[in-house]
C-alpha positions as CSV (number, residue, x, y, z in Angstrom):
1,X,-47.3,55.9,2.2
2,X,-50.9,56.7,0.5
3,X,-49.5,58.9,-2.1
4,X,-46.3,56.5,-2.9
5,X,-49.4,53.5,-3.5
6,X,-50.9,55.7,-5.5
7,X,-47.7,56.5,-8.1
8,X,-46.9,53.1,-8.1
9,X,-50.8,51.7,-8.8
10,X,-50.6,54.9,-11.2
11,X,-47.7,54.0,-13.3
12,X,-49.0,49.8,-13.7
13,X,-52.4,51.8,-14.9
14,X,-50.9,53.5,-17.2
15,X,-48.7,50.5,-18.6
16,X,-51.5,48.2,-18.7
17,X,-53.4,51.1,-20.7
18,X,-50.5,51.2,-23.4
19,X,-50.0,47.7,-23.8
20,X,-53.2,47.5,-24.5
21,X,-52.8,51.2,-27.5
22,X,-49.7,49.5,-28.8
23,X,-51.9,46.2,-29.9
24,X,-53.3,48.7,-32.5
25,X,-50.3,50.6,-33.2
26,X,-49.3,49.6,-36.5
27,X,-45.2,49.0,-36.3
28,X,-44.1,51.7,-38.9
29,X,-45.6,54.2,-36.2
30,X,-43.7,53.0,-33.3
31,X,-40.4,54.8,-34.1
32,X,-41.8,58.0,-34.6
33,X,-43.9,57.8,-31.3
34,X,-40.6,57.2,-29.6
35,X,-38.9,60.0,-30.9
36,X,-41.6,61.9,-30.0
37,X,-41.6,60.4,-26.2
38,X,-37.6,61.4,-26.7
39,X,-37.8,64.9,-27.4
40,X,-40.5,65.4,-24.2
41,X,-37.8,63.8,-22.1
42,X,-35.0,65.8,-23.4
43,X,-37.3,69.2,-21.9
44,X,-38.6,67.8,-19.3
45,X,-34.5,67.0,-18.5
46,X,-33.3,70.7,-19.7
47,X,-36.2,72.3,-17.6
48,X,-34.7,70.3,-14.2
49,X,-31.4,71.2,-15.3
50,X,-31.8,74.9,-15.2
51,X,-33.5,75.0,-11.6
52,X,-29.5,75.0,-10.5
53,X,-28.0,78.1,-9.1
54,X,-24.3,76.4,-9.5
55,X,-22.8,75.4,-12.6
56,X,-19.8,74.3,-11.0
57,X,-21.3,71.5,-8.7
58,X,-23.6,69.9,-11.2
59,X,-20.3,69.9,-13.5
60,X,-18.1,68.4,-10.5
61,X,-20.6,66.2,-9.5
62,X,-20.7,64.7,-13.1
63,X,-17.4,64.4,-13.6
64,X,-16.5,62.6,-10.4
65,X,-20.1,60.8,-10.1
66,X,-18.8,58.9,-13.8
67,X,-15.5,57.9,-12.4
68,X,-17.4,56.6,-9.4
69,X,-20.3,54.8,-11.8
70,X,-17.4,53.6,-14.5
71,X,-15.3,52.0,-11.9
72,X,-18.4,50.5,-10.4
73,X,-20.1,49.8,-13.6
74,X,-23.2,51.0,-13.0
75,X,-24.7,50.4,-16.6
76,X,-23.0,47.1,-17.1
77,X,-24.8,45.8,-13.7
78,X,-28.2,47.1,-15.0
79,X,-28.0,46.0,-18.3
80,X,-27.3,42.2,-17.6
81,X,-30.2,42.4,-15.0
82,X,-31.9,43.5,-17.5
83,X,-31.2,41.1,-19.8
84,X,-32.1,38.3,-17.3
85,X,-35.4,39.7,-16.9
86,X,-36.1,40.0,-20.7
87,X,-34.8,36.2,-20.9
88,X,-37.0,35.2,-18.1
89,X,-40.0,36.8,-20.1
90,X,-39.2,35.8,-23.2
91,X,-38.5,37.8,-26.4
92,X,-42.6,37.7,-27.6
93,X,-43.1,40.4,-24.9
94,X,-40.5,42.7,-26.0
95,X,-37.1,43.8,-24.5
96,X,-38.6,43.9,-20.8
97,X,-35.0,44.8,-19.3
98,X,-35.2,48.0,-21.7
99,X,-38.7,49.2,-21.1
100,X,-38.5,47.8,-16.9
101,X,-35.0,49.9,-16.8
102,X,-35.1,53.3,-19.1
103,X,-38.6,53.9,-17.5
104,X,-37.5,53.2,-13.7
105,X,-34.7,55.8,-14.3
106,X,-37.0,58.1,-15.5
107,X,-39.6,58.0,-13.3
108,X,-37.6,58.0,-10.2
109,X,-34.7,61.1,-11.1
110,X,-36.2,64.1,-9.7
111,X,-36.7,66.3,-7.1
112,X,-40.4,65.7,-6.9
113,X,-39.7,62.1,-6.2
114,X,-37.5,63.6,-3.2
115,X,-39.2,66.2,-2.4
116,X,-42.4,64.9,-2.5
117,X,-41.8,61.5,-0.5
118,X,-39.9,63.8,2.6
119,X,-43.4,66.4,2.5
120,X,-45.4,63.3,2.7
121,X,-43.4,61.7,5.4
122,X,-43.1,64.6,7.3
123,X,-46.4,66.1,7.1
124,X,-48.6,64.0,5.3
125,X,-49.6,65.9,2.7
126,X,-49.0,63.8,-0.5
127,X,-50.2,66.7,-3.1
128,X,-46.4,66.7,-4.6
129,X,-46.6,63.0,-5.5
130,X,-49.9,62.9,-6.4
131,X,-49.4,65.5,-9.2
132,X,-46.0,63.4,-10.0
133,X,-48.2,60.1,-10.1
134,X,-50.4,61.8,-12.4
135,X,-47.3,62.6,-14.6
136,X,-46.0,59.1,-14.2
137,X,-49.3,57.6,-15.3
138,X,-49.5,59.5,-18.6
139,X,-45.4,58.6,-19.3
140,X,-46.0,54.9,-18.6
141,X,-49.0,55.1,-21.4
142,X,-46.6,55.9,-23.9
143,X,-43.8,54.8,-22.9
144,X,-45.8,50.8,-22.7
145,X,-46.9,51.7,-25.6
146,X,-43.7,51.2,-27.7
147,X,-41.5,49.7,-25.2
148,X,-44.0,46.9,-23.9
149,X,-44.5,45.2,-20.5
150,X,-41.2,46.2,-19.0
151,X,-42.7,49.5,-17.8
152,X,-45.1,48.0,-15.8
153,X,-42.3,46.5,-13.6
154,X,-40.7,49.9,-13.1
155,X,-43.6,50.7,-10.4
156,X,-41.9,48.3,-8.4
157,X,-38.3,50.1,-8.3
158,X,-40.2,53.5,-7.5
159,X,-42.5,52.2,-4.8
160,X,-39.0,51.4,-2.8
161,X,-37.2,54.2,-3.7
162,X,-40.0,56.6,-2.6
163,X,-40.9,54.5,-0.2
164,X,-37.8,54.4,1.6
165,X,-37.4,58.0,1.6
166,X,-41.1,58.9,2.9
167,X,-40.2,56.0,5.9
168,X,-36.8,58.4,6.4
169,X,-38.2,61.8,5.9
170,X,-37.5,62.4,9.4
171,X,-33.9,62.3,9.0
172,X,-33.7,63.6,5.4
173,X,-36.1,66.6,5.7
174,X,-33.6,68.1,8.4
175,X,-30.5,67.3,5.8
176,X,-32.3,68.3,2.6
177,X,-31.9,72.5,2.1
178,X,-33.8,74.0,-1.1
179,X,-30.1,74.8,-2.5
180,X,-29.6,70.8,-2.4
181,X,-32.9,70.3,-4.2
182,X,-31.8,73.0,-6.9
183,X,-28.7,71.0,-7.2
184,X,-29.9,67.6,-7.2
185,X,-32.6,69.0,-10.0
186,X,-29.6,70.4,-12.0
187,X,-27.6,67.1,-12.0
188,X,-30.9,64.7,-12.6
189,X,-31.8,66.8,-15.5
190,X,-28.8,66.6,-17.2
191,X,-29.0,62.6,-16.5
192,X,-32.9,62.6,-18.4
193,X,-31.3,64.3,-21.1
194,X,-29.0,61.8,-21.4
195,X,-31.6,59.3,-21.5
196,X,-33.3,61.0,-24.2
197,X,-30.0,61.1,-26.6
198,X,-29.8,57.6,-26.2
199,X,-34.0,57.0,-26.5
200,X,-33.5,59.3,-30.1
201,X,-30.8,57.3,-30.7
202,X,-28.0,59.7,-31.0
203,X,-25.8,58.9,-28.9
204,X,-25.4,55.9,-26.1
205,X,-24.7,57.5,-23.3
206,X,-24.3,55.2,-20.0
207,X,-26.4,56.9,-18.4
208,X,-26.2,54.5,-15.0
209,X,-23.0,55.5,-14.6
210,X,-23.6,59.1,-13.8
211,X,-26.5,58.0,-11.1
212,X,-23.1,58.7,-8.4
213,X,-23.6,62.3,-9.6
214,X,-26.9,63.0,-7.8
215,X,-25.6,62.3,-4.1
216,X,-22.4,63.9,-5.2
217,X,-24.4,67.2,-5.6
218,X,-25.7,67.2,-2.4
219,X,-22.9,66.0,-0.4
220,X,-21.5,69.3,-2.1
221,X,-23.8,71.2,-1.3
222,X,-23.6,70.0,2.0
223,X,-20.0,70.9,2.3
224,X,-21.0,74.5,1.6
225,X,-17.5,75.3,0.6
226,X,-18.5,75.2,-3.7
């Protein structure tokens, strides 16, 4: 669990740090920093989304992962959470649902946050979420930084998440095959470039609603019949 602390003492650093930059970041500069945190997302999405080898599962897994999230309502679920949090807050600290939400997505859709919590479990060798926590750290300075305090609570969401996977690598690192992680890495990407449309403000994608899409990929995967 040493590297998981470390990712999740990483990313409050890093949101403290930005909170701190965006007191001095005069507000006419704000939009253009975010459209500039937008257009890294949207490569750092299309570079996990070419890692897959199979075109048709990350398509199938979409398309059936947004019927799942749509009936569920994924997004609408999130978004008055959200909104709960940002009312609890108070409106002088920004949208916190936003900032607490957007930045948990991103910082936990992945394979390194897979892959790296199972290798840790398994063998104890957290270099894979170190280097991620690293990553994390330097997002959650920017990302503070225009979207405010709500960032900082996104450490919590990935502290569980990896958590709860480095507590369970010993199931999940006999289940999880490299063709699953090439998979899962093809359907998350597509997901952060989503994010990013919606962070550039082109498009609002609900992007919680395609989250069904990522065990979708490897349950097909799993099948081995795709």
């Amino acid at each position: 669990m040493k590297g998981v602390l470390v990712n999740f003492l990483a990313i409050i650093t890093g949101a403290f740090l930005g909170l701190l930059m965006k007191q001095g970041i005069p507000s006419r500069y704000k939009k253009t920093i975010m459209q500039a945190l937008g257009l890294a997302v949207f490569l750092i999405g299309i570079k996990m989304a070419l890692v897959s080898e199979n075109i048709i599962i990350v398509i199938l897994s979409l398309a059936l992962g947004a019927l799942v999230g749509e009936f569920i309502n994924i997004d609408s679920i999130l978004n008055r959470f959200g909104a709960k949090v940002t009312e609890k807050f108070g409106r002088q600290y920004g949208d916190v649902g936003k900032g607490l939400i957007t930045a948990s997505l991103v910082f936990c859709i992945g394979a390194m946050a897979i892959v790296g919590s199972i290798q840790a479990g398994l063998t104890g060798d957290a270099s894979i979420i170190y280097a991620k926590a690293l990553i994390d750290g330097i997002a959650a300075v920017i990302f503070a930084a225009t979207m405010g305090i709500g960032v900082a609570f996104s450490a919590f969401p990935v502290l569980l998440y990896q958590g709860a996977i480095t507590i369970g690598a010993g199931f999940f690192g006999d289940v999880v095959s490299t063709a699953m992680i090439h998979e899962l890495s093809g359907v998350g990407g597509i997901l952060i470039v989503a994010i990013s449309l919606s962070m550039l403000e082109i498009v609002n994608i609900k992007t919680a609603n395609l989250l069904p899409a990522i065990p979708l990929a490897v349950f097909f995967v799993w099948l081995g019949w795709l």
